[in-house]
FIKOLZA-1660 file (N, C-alpha, C; in steps of 0.1 Angstrom, whole numbers, plus 5000, padded with zeros to 4 digits):
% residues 156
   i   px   py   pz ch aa at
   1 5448 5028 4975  A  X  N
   1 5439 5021 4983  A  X CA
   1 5431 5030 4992  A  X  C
   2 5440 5040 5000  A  X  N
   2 5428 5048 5004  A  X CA
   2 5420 5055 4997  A  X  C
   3 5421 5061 4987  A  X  N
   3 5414 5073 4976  A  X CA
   3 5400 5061 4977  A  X  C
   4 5405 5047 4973  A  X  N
   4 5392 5037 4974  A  X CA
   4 5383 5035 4981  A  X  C
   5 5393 5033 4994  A  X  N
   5 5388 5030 5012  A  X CA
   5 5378 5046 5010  A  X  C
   6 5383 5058 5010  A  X  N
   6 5371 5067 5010  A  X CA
   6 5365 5072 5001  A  X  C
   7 5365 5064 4994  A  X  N
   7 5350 5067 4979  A  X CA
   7 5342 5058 4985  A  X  C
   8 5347 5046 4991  A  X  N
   8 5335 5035 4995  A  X CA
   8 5330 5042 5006  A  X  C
   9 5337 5049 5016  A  X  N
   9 5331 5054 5026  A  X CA
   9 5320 5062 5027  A  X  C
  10 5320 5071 5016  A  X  N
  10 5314 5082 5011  A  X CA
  10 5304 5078 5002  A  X  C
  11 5302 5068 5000  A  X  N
  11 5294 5061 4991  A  X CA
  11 5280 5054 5001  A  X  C
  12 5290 5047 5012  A  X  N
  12 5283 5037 5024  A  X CA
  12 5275 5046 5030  A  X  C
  13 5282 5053 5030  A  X  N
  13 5274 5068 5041  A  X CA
  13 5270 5076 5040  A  X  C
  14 5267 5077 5026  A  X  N
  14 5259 5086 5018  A  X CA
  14 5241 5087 5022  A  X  C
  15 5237 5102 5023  A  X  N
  15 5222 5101 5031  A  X CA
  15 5215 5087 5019  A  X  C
  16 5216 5087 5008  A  X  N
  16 5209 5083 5001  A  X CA
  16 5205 5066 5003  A  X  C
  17 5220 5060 5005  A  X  N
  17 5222 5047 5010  A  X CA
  17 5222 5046 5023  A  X  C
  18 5220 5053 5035  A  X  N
  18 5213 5050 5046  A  X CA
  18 5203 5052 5048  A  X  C
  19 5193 5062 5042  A  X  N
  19 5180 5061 5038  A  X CA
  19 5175 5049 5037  A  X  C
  20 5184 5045 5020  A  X  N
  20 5180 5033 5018  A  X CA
  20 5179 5017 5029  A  X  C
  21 5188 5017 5029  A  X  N
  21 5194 5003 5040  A  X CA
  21 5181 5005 5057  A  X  C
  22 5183 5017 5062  A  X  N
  22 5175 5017 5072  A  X CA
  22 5152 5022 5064  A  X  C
  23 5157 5019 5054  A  X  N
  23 5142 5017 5047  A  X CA
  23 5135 5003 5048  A  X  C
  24 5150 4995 5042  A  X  N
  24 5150 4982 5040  A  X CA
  24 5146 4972 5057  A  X  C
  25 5154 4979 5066  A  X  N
  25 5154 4977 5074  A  X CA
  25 5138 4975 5082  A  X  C
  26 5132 4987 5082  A  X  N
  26 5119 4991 5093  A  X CA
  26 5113 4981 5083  A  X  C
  27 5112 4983 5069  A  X  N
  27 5104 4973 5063  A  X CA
  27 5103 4959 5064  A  X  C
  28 5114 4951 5067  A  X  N
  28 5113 4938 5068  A  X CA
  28 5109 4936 5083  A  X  C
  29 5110 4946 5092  A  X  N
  29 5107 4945 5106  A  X CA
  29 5091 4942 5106  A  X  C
  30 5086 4954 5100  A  X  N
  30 5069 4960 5092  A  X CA
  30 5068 4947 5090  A  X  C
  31 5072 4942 5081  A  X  N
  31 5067 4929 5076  A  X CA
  31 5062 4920 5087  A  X  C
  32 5072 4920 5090  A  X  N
  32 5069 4905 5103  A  X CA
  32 5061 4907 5116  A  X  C
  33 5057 4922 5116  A  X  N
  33 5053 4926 5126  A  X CA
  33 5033 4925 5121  A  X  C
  34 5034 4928 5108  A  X  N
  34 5020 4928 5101  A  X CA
  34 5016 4910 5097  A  X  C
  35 5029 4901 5093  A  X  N
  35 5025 4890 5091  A  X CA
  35 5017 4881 5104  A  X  C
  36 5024 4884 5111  A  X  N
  36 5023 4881 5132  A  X CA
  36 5013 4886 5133  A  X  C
  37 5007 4897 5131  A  X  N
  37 4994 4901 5137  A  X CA
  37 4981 4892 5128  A  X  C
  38 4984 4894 5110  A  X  N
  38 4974 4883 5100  A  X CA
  38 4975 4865 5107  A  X  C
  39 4989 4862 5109  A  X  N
  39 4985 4843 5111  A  X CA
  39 4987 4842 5126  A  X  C
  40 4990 4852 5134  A  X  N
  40 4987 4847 5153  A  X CA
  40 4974 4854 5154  A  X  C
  41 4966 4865 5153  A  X  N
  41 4958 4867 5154  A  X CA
  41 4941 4866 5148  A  X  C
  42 4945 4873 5134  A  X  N
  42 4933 4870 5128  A  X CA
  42 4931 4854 5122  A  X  C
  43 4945 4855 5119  A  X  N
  43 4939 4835 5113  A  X CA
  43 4934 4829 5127  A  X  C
  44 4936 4830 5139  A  X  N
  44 4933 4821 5150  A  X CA
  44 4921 4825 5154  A  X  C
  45 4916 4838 5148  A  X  N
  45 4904 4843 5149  A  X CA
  45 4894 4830 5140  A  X  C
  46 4895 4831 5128  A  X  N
  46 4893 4822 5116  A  X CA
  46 4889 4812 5123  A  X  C
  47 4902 4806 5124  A  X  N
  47 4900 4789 5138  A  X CA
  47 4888 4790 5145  A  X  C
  48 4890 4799 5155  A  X  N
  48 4875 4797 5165  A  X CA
  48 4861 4794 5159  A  X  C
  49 4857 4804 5148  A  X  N
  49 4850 4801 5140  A  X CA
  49 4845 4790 5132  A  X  C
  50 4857 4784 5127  A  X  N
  50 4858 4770 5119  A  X CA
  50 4857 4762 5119  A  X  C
  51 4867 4762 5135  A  X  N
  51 4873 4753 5141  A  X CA
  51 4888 4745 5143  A  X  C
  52 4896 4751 5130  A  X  N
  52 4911 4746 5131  A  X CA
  52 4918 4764 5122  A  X  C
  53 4929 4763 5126  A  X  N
  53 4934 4778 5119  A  X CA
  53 4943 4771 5105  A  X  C
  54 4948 4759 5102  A  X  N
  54 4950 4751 5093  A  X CA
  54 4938 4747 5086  A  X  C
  55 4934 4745 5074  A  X  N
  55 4933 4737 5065  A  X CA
  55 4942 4728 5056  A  X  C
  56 4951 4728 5058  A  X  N
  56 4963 4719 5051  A  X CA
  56 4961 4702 5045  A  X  C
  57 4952 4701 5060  A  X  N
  57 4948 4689 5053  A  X CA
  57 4941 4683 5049  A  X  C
  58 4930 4692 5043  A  X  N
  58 4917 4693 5030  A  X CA
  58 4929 4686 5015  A  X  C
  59 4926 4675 5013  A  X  N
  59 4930 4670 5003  A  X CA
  59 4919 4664 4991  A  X  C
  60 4920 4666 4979  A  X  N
  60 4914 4656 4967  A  X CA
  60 4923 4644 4964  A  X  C
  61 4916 4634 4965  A  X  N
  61 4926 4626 4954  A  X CA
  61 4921 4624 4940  A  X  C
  62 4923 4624 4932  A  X  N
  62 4917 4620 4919  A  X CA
  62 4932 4607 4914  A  X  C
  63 4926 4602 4906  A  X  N
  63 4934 4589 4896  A  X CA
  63 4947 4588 4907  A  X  C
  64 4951 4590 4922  A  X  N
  64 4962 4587 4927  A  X CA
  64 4969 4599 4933  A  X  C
  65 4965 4614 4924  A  X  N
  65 4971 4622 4922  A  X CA
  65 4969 4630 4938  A  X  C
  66 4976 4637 4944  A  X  N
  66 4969 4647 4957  A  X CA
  66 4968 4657 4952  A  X  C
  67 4953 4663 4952  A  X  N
  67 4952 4678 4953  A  X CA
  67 4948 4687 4970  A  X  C
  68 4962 4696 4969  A  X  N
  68 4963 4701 4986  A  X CA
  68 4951 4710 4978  A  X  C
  69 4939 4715 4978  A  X  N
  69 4934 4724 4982  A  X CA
  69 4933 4729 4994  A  X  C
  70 4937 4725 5007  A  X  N
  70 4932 4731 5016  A  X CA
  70 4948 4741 5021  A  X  C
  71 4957 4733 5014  A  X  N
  71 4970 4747 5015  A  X CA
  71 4966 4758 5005  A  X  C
  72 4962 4754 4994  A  X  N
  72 4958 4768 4988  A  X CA
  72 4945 4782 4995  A  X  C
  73 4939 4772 5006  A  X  N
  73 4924 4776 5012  A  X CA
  73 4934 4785 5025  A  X  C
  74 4946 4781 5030  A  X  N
  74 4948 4785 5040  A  X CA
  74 4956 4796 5038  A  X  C
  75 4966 4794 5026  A  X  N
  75 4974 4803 5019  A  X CA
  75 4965 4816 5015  A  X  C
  76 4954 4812 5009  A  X  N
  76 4941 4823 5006  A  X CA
  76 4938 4832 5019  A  X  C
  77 4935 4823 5028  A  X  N
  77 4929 4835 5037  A  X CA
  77 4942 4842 5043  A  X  C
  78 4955 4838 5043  A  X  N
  78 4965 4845 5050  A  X CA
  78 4966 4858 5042  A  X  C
  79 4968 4854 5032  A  X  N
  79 4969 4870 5025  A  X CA
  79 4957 4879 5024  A  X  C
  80 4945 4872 5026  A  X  N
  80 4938 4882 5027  A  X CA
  80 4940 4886 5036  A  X  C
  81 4939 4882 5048  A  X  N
  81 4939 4887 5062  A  X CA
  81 4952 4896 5062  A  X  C
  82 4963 4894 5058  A  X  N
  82 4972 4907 5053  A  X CA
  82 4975 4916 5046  A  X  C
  83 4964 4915 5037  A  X  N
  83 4962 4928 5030  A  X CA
  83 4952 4933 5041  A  X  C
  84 4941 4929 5043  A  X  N
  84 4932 4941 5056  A  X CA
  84 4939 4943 5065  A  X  C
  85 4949 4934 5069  A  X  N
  85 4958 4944 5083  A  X CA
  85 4966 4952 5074  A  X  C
  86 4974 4954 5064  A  X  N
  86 4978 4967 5057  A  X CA
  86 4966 4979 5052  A  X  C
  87 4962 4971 5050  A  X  N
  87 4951 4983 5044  A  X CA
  87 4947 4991 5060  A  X  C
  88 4941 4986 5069  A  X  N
  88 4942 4992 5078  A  X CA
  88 4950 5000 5090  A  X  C
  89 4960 4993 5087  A  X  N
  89 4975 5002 5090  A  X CA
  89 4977 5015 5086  A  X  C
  90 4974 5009 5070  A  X  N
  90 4977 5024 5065  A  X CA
  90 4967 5037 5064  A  X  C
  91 4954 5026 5069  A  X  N
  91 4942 5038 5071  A  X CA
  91 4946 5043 5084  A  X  C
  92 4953 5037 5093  A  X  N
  92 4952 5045 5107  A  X CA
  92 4960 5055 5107  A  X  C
  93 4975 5053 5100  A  X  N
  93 4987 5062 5097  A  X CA
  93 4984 5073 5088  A  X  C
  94 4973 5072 5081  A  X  N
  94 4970 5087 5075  A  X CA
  94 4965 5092 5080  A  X  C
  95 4955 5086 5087  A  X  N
  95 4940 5097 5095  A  X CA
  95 4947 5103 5106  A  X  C
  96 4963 5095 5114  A  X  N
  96 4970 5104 5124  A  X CA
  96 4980 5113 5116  A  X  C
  97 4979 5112 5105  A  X  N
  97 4989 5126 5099  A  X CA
  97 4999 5123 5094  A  X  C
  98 5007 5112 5100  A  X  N
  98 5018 5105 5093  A  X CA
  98 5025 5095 5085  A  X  C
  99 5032 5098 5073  A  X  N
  99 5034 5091 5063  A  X CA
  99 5035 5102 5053  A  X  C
 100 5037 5099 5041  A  X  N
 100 5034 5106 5030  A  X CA
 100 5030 5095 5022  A  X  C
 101 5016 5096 5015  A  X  N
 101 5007 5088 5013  A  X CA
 101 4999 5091 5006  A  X  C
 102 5008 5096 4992  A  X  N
 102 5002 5103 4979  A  X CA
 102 5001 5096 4967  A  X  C
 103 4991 5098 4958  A  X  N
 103 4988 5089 4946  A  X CA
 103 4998 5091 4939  A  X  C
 104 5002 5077 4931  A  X  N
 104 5012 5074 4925  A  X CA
 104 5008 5076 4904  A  X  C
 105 5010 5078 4896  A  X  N
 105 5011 5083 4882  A  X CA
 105 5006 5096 4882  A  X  C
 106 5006 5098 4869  A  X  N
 106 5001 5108 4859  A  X CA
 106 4992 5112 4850  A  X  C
 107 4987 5119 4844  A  X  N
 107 4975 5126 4836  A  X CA
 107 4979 5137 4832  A  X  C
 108 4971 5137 4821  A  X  N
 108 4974 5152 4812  A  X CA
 108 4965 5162 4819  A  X  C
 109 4972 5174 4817  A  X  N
 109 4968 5183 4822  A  X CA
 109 4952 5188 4810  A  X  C
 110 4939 5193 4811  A  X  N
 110 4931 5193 4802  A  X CA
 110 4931 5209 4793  A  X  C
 111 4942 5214 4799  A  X  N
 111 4941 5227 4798  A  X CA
 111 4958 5232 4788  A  X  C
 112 4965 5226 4790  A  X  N
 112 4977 5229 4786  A  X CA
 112 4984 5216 4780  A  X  C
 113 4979 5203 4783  A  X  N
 113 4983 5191 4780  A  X CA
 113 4999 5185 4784  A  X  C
 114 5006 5189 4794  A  X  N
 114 5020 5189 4804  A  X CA
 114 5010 5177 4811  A  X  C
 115 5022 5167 4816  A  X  N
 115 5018 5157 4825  A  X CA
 115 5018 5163 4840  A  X  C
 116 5005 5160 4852  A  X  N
 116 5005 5164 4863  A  X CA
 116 4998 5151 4872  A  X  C
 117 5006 5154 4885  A  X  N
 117 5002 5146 4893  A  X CA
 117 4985 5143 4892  A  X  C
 118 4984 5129 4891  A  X  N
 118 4971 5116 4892  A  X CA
 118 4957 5128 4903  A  X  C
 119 4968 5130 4912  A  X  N
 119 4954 5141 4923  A  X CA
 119 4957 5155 4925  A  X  C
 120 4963 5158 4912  A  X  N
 120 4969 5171 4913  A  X CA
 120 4954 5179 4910  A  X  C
 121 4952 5194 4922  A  X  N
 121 4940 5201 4917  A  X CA
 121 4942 5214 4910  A  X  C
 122 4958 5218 4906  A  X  N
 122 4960 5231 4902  A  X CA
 122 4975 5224 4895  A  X  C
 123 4974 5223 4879  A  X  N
 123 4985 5224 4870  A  X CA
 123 4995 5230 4874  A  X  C
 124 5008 5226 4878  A  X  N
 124 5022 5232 4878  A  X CA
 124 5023 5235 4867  A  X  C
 125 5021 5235 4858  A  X  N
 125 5027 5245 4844  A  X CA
 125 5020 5255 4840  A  X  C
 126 5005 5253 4836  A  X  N
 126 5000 5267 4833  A  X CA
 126 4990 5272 4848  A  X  C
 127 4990 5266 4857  A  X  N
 127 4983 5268 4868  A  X CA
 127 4970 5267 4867  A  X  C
 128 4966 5264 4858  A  X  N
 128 4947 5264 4858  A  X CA
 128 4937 5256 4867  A  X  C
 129 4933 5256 4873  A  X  N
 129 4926 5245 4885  A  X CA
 129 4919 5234 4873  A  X  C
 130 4922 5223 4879  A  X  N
 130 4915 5213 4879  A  X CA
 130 4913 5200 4885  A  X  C
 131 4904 5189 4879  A  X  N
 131 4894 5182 4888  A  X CA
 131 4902 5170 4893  A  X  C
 132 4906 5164 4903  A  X  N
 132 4915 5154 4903  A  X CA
 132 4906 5137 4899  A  X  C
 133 4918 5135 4897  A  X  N
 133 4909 5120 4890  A  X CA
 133 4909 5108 4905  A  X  C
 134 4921 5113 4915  A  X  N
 134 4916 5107 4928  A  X CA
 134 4917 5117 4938  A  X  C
 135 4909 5115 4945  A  X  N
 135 4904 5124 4959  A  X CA
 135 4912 5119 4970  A  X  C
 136 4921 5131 4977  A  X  N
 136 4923 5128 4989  A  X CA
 136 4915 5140 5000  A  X  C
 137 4915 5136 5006  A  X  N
 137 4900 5141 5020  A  X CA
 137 4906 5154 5024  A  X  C
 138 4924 5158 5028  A  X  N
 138 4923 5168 5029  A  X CA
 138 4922 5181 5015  A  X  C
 139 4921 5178 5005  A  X  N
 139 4920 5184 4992  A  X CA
 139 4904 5187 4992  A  X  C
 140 4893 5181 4997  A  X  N
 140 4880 5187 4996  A  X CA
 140 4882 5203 5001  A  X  C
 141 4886 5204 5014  A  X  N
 141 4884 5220 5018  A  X CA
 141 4890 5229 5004  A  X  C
 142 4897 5226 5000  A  X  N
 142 4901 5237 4988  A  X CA
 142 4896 5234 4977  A  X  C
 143 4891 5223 4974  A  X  N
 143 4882 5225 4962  A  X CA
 143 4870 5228 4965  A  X  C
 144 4867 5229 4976  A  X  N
 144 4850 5236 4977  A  X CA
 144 4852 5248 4978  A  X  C
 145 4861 5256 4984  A  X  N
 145 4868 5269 4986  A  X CA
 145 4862 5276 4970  A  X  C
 146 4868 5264 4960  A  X  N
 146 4868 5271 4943  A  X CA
 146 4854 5269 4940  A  X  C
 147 4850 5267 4948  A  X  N
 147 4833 5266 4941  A  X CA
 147 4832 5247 4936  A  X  C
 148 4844 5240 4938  A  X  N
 148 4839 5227 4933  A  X CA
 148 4825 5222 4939  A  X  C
 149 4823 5211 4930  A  X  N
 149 4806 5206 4939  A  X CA
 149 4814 5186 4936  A  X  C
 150 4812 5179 4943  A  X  N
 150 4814 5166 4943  A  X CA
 150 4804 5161 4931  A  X  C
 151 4813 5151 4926  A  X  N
 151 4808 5144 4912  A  X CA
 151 4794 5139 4924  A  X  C
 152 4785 5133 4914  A  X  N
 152 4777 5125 4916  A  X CA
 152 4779 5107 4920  A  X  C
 153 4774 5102 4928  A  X  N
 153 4779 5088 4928  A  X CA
 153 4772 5080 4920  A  X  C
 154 4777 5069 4915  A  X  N
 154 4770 5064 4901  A  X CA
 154 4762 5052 4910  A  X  C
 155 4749 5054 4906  A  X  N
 155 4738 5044 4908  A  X CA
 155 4739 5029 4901  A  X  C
 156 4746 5026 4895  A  X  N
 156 4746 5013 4884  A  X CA
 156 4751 5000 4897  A  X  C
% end
């Protein structure tokens, strides 16, 4: 029973699993803290404008039937309004330095053909510079360093 008692210990308390748990943790905090600022703030914003921060009771009837459109109208703008308060969250937390807030897949390398990071500007395997397929702002100073020149923006 103890050899048990401390494998579970060692398990519970492992960096990995309190990483995890206090990840879990800030995150559901995050959550509520970003949901509260989208439906107390900006949806009440919405309101003033409108006039009510509910739509709920925008109904159709057809043949008897109720269609809530106006829950789906209210449900609509909530999440919009919480993706722009994330999205802007996360624009403020990068521009002050913290986070790590790096593009997520992969691409062939065009030179050696090894998979490399999505905004990678110099191949870990054969080292050859190349062009990233997304741009992060602090990576311009070193590709201009190489002589890069910014694509062109597409007119269409």
């Amino acid at each position: 029973m103890r050899k048990s008692w401390a494998e579970f210990k060692a398990f519970a308390m492992g960096g990995n699993m309190l990483d995890l748990a206090l990840g879990f943790i800030i995150g559901a905090a995050f959550a509520a803290l970003v949901e509260s600022l989208a439906n107390n703030v900006l949806l009440q914003l919405v309101a003033a404008i409108f006039g009510k921060p509910d739509f709920t009771a925008l109904v159709l009837t057809v043949n008897g039937a109720e269609i809530k459109y106006g829950a789906f109208i209210t449900d609509f703008v909530s999440f919009v309004l919480l993706g722009l308060v994330l999205f802007g969250i996360v624009k403020v937390i990068k521009r002050a330095g913290m986070g790590n807030f790096r593009a997520q897949g992969q691409r062939e390398c065009p030179h050696c053909k090894e998979f490399v990071a999505i905004d990678a500007i110099k191949c870990k395997w054969c080292t050859a510079d190349i062009d990233p397929e997304l741009l992060d702002e602090e990576d311009i100073p070193l590709l201009k360093a190489r002589g890069w020149t910014p694509p062109e923006p597409d007119d269409a």
